[in-house]
PyMOL CGO cylinders between C-alpha atoms (Angstrom):
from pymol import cmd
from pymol.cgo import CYLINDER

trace = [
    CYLINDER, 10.21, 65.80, -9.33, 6.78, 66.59, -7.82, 0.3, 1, 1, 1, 1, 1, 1,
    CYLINDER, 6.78, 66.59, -7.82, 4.66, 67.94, -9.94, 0.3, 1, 1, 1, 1, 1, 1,
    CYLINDER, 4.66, 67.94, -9.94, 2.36, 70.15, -7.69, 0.3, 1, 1, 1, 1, 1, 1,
    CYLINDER, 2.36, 70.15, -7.69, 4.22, 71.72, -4.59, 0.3, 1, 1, 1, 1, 1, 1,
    CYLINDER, 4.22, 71.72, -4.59, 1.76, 70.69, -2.22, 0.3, 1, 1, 1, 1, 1, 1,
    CYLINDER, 1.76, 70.69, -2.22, 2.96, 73.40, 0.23, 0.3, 1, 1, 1, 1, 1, 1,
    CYLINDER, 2.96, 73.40, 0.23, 1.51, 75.94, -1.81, 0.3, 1, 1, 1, 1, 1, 1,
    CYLINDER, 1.51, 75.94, -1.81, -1.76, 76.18, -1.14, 0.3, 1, 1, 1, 1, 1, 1,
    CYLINDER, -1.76, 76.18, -1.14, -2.79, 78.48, -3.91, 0.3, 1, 1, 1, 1, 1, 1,
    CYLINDER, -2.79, 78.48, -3.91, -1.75, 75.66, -6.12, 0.3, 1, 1, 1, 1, 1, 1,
    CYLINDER, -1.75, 75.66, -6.12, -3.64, 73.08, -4.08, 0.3, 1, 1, 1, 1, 1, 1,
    CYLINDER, -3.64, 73.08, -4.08, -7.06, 75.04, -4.19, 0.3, 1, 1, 1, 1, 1, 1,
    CYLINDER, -7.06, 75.04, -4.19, -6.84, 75.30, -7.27, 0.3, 1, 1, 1, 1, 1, 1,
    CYLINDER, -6.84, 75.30, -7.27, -6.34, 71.68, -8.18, 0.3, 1, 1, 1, 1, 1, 1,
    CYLINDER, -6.34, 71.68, -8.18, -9.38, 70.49, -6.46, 0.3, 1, 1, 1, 1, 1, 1,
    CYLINDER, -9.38, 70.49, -6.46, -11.49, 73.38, -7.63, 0.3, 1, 1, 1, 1, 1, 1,
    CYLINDER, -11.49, 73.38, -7.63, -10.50, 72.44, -11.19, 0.3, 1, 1, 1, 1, 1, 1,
    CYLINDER, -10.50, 72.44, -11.19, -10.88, 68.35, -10.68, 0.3, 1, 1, 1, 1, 1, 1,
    CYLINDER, -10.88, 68.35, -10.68, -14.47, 68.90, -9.39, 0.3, 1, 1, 1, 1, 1, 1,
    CYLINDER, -14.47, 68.90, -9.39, -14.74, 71.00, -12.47, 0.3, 1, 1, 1, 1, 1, 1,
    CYLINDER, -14.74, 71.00, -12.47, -13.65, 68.45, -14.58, 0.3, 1, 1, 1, 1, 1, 1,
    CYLINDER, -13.65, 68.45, -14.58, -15.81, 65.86, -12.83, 0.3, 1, 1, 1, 1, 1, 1,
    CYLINDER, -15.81, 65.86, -12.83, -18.89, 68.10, -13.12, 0.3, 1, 1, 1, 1, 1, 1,
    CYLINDER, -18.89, 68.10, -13.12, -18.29, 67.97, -16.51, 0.3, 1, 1, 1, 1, 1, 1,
    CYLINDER, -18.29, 67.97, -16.51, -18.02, 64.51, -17.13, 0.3, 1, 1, 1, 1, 1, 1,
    CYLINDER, -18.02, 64.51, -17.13, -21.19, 63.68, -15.14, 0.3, 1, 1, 1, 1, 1, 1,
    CYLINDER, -21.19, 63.68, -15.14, -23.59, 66.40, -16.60, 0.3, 1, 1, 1, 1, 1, 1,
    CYLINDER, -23.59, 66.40, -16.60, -22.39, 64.66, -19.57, 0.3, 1, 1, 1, 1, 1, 1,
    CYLINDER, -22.39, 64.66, -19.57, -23.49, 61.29, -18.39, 0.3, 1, 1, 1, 1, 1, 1,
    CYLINDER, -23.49, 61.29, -18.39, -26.67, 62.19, -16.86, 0.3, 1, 1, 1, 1, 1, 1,
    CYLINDER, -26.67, 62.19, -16.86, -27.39, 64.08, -20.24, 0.3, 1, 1, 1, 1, 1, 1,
    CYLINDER, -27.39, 64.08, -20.24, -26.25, 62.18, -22.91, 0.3, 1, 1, 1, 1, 1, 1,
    CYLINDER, -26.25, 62.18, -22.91, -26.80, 58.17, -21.44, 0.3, 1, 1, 1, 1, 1, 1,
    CYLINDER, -26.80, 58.17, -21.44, -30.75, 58.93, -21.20, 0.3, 1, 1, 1, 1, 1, 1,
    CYLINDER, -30.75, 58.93, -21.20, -30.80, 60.34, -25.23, 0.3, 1, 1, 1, 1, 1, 1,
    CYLINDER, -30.80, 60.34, -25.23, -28.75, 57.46, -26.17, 0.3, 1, 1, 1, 1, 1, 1,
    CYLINDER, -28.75, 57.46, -26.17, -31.24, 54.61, -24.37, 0.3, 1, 1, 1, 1, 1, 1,
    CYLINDER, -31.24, 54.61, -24.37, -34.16, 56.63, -25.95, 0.3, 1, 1, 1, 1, 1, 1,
    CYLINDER, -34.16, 56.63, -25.95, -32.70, 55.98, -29.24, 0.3, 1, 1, 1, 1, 1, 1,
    CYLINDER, -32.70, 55.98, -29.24, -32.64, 52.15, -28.80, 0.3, 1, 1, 1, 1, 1, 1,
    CYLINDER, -32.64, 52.15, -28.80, -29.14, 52.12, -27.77, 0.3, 1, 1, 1, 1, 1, 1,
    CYLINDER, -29.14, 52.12, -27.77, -28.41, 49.43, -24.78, 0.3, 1, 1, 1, 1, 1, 1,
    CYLINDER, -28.41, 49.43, -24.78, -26.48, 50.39, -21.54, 0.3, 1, 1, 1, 1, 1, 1,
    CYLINDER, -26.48, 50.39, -21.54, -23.28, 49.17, -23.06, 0.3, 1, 1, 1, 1, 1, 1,
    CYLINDER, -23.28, 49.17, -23.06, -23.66, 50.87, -26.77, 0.3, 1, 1, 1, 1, 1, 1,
    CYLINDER, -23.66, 50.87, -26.77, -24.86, 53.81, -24.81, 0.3, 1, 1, 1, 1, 1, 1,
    CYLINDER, -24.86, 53.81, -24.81, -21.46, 54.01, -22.83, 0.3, 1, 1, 1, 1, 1, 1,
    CYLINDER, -21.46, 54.01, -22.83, -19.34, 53.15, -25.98, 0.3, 1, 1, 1, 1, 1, 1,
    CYLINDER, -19.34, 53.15, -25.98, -20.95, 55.86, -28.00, 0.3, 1, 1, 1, 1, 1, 1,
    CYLINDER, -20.95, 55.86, -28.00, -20.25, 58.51, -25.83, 0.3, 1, 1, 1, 1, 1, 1,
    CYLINDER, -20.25, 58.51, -25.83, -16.87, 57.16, -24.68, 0.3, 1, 1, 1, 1, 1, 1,
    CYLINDER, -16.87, 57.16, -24.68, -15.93, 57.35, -28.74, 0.3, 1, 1, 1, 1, 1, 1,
    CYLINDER, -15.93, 57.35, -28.74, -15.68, 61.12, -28.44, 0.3, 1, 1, 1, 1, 1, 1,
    CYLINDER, -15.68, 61.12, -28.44, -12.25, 62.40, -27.80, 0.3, 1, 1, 1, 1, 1, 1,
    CYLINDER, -12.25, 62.40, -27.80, -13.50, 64.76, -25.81, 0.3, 1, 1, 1, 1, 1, 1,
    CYLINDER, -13.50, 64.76, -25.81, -14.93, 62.60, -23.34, 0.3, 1, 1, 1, 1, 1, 1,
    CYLINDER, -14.93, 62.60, -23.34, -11.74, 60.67, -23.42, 0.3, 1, 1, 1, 1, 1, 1,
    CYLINDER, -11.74, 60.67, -23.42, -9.43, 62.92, -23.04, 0.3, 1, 1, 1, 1, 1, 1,
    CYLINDER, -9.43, 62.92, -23.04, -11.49, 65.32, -20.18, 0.3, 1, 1, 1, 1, 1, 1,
    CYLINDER, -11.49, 65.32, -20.18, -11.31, 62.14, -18.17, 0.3, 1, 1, 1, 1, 1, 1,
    CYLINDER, -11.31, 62.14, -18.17, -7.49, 61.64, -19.10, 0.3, 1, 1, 1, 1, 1, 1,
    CYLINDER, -7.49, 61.64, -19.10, -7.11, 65.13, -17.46, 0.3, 1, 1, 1, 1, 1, 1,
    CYLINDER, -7.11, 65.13, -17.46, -9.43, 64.01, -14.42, 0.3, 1, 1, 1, 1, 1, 1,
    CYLINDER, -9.43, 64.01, -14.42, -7.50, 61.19, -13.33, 0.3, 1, 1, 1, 1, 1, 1,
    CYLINDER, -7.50, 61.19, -13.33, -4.07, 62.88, -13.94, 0.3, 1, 1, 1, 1, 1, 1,
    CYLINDER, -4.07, 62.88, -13.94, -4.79, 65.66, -11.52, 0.3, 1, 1, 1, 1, 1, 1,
    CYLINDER, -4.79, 65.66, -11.52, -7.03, 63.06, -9.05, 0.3, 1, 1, 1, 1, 1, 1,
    CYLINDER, -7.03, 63.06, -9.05, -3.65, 60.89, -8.97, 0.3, 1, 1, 1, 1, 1, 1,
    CYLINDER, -3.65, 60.89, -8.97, -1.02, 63.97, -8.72, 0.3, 1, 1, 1, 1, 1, 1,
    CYLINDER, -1.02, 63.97, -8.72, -3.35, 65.51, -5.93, 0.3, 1, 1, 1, 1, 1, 1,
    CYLINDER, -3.35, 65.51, -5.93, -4.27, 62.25, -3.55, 0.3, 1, 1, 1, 1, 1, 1,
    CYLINDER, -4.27, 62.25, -3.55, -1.90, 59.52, -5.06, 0.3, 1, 1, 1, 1, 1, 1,
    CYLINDER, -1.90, 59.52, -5.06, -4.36, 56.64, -4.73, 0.3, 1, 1, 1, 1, 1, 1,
    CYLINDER, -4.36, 56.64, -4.73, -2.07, 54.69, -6.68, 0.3, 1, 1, 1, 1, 1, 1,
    CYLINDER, -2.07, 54.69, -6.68, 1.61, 54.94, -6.49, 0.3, 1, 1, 1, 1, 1, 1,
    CYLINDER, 1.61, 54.94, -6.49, 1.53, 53.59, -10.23, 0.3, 1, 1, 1, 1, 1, 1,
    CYLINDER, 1.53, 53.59, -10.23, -0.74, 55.90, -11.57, 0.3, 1, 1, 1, 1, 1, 1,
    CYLINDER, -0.74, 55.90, -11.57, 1.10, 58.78, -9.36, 0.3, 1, 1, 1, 1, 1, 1,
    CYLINDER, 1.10, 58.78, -9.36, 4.58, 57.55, -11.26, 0.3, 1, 1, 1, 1, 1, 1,
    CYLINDER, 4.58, 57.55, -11.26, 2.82, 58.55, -14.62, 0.3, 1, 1, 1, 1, 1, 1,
    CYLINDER, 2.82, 58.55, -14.62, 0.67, 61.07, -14.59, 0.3, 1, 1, 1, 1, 1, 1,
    CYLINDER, 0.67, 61.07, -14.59, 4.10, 63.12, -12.35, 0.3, 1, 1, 1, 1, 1, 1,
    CYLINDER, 4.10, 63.12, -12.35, 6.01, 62.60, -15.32, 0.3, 1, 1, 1, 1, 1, 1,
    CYLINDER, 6.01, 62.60, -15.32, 6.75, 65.82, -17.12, 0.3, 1, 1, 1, 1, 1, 1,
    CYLINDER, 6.75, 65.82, -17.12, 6.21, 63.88, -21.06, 0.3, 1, 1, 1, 1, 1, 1,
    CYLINDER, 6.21, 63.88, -21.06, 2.98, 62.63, -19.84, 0.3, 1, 1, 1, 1, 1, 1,
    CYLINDER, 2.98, 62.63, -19.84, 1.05, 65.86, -18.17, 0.3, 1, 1, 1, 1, 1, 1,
    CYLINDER, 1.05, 65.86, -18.17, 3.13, 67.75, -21.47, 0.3, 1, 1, 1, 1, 1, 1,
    CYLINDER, 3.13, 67.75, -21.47, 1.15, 65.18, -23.94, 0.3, 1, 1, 1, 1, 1, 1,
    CYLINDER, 1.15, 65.18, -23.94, -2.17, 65.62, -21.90, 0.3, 1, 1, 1, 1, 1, 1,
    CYLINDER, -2.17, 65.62, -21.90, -1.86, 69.57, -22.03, 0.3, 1, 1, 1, 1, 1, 1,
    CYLINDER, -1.86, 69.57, -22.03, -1.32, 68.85, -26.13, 0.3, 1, 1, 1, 1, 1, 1,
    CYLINDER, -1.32, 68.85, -26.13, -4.96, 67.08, -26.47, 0.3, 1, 1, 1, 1, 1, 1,
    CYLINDER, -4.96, 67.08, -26.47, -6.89, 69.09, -24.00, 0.3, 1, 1, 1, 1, 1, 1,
    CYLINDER, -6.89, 69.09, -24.00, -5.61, 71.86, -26.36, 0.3, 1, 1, 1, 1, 1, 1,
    CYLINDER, -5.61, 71.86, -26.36, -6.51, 70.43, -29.54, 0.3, 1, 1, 1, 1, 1, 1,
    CYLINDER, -6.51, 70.43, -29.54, -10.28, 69.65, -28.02, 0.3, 1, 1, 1, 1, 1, 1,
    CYLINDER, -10.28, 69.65, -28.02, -10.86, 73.10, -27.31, 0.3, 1, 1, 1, 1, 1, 1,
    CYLINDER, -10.86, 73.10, -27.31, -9.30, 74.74, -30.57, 0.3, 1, 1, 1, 1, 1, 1,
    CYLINDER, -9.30, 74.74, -30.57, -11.17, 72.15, -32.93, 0.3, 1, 1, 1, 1, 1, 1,
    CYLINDER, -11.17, 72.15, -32.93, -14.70, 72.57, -31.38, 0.3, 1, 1, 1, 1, 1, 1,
    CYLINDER, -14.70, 72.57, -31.38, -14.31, 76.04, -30.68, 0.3, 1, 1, 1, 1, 1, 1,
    CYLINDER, -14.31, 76.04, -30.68, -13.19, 76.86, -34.39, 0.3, 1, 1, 1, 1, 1, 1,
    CYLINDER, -13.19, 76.86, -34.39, -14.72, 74.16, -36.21, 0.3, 1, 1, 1, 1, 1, 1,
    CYLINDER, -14.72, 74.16, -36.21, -17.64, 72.24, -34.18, 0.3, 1, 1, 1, 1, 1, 1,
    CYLINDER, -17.64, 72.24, -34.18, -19.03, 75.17, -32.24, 0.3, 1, 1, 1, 1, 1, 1,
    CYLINDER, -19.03, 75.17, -32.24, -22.39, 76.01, -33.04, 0.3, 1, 1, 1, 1, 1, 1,
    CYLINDER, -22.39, 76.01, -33.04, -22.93, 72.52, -35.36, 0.3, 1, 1, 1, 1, 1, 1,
    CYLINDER, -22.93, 72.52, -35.36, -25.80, 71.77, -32.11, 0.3, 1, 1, 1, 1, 1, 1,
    CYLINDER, -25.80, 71.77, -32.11, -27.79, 74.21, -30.29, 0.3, 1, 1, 1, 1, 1, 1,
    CYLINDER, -27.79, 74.21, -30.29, -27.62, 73.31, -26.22, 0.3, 1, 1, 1, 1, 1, 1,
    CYLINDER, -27.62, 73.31, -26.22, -29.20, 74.24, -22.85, 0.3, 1, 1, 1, 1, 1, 1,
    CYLINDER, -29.20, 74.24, -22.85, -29.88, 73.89, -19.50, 0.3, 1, 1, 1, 1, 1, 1,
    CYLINDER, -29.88, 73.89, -19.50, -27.39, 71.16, -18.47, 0.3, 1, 1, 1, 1, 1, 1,
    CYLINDER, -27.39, 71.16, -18.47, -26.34, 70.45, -22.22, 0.3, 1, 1, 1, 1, 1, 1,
    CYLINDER, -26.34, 70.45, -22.22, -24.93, 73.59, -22.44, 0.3, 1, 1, 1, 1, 1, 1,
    CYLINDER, -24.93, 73.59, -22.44, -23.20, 73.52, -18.98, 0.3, 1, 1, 1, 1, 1, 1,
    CYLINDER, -23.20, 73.52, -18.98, -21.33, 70.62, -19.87, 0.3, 1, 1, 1, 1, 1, 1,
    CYLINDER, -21.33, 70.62, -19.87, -20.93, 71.50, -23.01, 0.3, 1, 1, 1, 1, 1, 1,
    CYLINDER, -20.93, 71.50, -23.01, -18.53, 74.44, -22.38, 0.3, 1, 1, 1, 1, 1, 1,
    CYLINDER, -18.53, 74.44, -22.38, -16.84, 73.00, -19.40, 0.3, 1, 1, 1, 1, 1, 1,
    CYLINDER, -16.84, 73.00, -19.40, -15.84, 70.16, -21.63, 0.3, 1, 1, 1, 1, 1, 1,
    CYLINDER, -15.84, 70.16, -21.63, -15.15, 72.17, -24.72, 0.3, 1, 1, 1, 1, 1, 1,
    CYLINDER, -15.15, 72.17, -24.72, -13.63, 75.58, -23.34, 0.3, 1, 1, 1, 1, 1, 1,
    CYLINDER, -13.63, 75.58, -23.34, -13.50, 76.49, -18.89, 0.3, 1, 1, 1, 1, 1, 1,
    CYLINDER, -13.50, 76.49, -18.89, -11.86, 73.46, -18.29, 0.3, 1, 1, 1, 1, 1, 1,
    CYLINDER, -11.86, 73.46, -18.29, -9.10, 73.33, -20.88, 0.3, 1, 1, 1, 1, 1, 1,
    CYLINDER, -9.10, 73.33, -20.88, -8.39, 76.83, -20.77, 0.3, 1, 1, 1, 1, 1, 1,
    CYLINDER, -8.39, 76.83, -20.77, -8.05, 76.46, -16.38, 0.3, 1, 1, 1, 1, 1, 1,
    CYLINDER, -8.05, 76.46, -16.38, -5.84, 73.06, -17.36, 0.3, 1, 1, 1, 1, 1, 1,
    CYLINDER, -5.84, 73.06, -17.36, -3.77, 74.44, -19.35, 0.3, 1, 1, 1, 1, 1, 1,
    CYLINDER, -3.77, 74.44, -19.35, -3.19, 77.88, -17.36, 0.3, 1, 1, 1, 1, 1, 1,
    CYLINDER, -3.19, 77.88, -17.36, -2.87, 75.54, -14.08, 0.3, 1, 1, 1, 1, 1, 1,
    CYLINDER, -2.87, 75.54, -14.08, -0.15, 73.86, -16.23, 0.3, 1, 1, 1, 1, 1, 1,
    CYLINDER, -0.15, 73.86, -16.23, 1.73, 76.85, -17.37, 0.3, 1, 1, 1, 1, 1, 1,
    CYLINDER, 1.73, 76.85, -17.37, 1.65, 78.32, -13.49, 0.3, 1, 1, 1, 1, 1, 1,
    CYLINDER, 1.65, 78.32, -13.49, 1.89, 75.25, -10.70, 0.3, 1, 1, 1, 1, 1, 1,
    CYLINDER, 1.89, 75.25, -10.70, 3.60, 72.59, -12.70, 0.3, 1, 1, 1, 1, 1, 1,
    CYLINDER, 3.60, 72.59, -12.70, 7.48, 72.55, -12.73, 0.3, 1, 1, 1, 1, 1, 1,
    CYLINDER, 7.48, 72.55, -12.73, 8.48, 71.98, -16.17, 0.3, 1, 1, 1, 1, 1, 1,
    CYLINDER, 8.48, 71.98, -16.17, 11.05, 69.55, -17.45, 0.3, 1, 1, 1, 1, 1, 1,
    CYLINDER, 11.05, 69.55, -17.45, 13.48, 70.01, -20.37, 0.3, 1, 1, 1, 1, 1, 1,
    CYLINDER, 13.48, 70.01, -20.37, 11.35, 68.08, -22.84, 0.3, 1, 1, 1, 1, 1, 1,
    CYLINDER, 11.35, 68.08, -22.84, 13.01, 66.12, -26.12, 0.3, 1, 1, 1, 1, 1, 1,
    CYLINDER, 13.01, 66.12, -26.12, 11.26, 67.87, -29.40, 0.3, 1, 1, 1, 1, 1, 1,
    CYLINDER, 11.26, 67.87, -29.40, 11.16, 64.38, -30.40, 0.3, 1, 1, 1, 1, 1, 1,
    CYLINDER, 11.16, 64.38, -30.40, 8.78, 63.64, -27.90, 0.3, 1, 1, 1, 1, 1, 1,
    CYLINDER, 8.78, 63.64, -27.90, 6.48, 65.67, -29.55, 0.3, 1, 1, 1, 1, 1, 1,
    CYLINDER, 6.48, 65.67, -29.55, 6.00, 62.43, -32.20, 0.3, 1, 1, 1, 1, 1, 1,
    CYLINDER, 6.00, 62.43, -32.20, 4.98, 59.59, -29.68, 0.3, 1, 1, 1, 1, 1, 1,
    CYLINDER, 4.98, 59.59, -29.68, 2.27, 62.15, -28.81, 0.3, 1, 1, 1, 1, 1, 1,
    CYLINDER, 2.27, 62.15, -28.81, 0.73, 61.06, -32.39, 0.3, 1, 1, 1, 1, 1, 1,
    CYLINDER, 0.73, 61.06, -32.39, -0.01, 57.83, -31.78, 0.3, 1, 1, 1, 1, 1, 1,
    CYLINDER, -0.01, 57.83, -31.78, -3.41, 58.21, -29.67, 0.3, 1, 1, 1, 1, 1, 1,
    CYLINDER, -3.41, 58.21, -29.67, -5.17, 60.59, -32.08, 0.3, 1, 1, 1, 1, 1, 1,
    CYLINDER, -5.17, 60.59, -32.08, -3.41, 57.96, -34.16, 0.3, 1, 1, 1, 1, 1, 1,
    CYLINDER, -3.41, 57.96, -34.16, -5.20, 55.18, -32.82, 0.3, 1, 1, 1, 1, 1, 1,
    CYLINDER, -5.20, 55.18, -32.82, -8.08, 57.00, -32.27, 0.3, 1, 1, 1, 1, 1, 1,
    CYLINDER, -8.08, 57.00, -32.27, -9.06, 57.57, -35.68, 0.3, 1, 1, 1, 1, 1, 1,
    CYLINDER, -9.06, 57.57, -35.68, -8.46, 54.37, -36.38, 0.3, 1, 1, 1, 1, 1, 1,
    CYLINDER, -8.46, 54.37, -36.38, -10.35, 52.56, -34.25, 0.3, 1, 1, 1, 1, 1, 1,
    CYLINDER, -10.35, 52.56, -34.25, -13.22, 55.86, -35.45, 0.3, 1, 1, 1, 1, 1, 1,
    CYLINDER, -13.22, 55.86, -35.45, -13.15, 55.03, -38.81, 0.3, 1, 1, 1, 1, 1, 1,
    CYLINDER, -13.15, 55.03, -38.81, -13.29, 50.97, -38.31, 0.3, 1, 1, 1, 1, 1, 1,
    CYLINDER, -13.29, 50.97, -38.31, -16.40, 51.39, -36.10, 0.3, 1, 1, 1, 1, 1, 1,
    CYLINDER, -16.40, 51.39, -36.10, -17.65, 53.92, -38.43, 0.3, 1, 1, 1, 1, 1, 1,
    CYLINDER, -17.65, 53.92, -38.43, -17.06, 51.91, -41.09, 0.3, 1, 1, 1, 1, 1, 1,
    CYLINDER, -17.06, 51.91, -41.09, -19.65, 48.99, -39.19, 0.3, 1, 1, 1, 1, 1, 1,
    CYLINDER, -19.65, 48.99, -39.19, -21.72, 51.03, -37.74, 0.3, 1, 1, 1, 1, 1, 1,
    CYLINDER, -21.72, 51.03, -37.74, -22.22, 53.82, -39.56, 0.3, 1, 1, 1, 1, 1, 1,
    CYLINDER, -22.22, 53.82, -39.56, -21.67, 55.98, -36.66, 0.3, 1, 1, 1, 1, 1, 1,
    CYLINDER, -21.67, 55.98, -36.66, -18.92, 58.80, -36.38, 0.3, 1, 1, 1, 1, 1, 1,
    CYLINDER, -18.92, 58.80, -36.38, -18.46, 61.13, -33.39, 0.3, 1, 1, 1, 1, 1, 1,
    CYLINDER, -18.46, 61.13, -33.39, -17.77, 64.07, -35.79, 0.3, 1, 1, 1, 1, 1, 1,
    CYLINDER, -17.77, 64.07, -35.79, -18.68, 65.45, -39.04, 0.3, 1, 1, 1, 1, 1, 1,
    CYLINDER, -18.68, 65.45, -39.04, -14.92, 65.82, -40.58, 0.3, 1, 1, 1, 1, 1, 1,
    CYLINDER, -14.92, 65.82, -40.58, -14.20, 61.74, -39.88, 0.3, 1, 1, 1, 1, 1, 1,
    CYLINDER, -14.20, 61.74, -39.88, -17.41, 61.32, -41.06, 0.3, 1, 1, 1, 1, 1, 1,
    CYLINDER, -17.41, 61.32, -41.06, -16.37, 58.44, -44.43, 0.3, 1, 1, 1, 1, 1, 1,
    CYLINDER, -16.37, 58.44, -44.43, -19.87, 57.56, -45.23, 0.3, 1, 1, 1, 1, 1, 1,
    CYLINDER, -19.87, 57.56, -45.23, -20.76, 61.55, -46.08, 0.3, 1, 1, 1, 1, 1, 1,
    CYLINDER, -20.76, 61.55, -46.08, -16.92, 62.75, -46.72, 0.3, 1, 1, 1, 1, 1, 1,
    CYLINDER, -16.92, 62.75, -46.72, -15.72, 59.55, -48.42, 0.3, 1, 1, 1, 1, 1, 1,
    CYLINDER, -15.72, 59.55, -48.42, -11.92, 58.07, -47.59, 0.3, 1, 1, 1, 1, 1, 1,
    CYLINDER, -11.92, 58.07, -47.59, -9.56, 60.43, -49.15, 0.3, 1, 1, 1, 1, 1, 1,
    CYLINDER, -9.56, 60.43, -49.15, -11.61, 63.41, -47.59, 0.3, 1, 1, 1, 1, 1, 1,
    CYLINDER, -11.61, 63.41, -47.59, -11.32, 62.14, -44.44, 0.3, 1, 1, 1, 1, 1, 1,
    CYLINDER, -11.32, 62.14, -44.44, -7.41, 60.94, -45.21, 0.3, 1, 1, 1, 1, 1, 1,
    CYLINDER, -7.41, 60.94, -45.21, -6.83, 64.62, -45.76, 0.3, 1, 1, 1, 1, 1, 1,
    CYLINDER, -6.83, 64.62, -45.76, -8.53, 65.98, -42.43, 0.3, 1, 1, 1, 1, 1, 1,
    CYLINDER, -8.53, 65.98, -42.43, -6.79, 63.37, -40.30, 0.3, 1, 1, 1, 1, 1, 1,
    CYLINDER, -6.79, 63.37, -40.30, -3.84, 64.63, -41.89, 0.3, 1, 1, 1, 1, 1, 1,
    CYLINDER, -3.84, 64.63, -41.89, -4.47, 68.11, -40.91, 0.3, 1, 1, 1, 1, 1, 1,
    CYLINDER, -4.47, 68.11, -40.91, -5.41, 67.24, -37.49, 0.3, 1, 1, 1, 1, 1, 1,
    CYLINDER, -5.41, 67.24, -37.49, -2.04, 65.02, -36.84, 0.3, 1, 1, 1, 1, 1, 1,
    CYLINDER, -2.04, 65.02, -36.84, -0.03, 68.46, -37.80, 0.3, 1, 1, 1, 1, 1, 1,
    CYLINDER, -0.03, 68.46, -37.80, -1.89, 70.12, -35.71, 0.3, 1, 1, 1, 1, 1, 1,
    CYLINDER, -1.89, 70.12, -35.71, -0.74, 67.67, -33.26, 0.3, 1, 1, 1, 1, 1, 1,
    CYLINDER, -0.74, 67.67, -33.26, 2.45, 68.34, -33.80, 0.3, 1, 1, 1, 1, 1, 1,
    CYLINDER, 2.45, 68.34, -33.80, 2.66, 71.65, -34.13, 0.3, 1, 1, 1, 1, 1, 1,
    CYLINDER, 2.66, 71.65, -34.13, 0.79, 72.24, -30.37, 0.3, 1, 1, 1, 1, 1, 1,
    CYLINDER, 0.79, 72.24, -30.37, 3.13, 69.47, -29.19, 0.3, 1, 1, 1, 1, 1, 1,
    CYLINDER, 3.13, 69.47, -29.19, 6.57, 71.25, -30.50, 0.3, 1, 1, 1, 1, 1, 1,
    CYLINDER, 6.57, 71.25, -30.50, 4.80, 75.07, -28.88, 0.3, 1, 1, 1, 1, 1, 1,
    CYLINDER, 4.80, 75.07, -28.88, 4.01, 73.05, -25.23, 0.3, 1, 1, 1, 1, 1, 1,
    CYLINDER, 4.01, 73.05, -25.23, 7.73, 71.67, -25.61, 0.3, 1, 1, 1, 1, 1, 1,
    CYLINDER, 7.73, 71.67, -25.61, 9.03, 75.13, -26.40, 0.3, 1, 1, 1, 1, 1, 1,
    CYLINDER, 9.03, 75.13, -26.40, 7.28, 76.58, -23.41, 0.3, 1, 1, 1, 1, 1, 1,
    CYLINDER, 7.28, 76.58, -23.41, 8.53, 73.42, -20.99, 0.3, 1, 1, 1, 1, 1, 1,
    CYLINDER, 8.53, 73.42, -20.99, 11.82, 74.23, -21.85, 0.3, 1, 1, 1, 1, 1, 1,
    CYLINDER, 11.82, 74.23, -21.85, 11.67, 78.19, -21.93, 0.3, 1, 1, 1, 1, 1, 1,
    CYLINDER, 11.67, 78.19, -21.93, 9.78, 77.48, -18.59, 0.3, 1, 1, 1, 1, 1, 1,
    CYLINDER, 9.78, 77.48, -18.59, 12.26, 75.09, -17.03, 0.3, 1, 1, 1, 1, 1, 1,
    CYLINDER, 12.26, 75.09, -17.03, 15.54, 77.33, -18.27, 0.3, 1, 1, 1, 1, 1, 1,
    CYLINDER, 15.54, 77.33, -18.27, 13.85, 80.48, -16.31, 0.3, 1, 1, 1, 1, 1, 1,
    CYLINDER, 13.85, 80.48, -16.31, 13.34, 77.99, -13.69, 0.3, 1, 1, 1, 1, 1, 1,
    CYLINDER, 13.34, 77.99, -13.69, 17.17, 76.53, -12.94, 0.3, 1, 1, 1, 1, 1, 1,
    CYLINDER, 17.17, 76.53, -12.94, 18.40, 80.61, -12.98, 0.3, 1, 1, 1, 1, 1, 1,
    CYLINDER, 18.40, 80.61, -12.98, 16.39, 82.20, -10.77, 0.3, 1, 1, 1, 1, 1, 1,
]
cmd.load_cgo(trace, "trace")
């Protein structure tokens, strides 16, 4: 199934607008936060692996590449996966759960401008709020497994693991809820906890809405 009907040119628009969004984003992000990082001591490389240990980075870019591969297919590989219904589902899931936990919990923790604060809120809230309406109104939907909604774990999954062990040797932690050396272990045990159900629980509502979505779909 093809994910975008590229005939519609509604559709198409508004999949470049919202990849050159996206890539704004990422590079106001870049030009701000690589320059604060190298002023702190940090080296090119530390610089990028600081700021590439935010989920929000990560997953802005996930959502970058998906719609640069569904959109021009530079790779028929990468086109394969990100056209799969489970995979642009799963990606709709995180891009979600960036915006809901910095705009309920993390918003207003730093006080941006200029540039900063550009970034800032097409990272946090414009672009996954245009993703995930794009998602609900130009991609065709697929009769999703609730199952499915369970691999989805395993990056935030990973994730914090691989947080928590550099944390744990650098003392570093991209936010203040994983943070182990102020929160200790079992705090931070508990708010992974409550962040994987969250997970879930935007994983089974996307499914329920694929499905709703792809039922409408076959009758009319």
């Amino acid at each position: 199934m093809t994910p975008i009907n590229k005939q519609n040119p509604i559709a198409l628009i508004c999949g470049v607008i919202l990849t050159l969004m996206l890539w704004l984003g990422l590079i106001l992000q870049f030009y701000v936060s690589i320059p604060a990082y190298l002023s702190n001591g940090y080296s090119l490389a530390g610089a990028l692996v600081q700021l590439f240990s935010f989920f929000t980075i990560q997953v802005n870019l996930l959502v970058a590449l998906c719609l640069v591969s569904i959109l021009l297919k530079p790779s028929a590989a990468l086109y394969k996966l990100f056209s799969r219904g489970y995979v642009l589902t799963g990606i709709v899931v995180y891009i979600a759960i960036v915006c809901l936990v910095y705009n309920t919990v993390l918003r207003g923790l730093l006080h941006l401008t200029g540039p900063a604060r550009v970034a800032d809120e097409l990272l946090h809230l414009i672009n996954p709020v245009l993703f995930i309406i794009y998602w609900l109104i130009f991609i065709p939907k697929t009769n999703l497994k609730w199952a499915q909604s369970l691999n989805w774990l395993w990056y935030p999954f990973f994730y914090l693991v691989y947080t928590l062990i550099r944390g744990a040797i650098t003392t570093t932690y991209p936010y203040p809820f994983v943070n182990a050396a102020k929160l200790g272990y079992t705090k931070v045990t508990i708010n992974s906890l409550v962040m994987l159900v969250a997970f879930l629980l935007f994983g089974l509502l996307f499914i329920l809405l694929s499905r709703r979505l792809a039922s409408k779909s076959s009758k009319s």
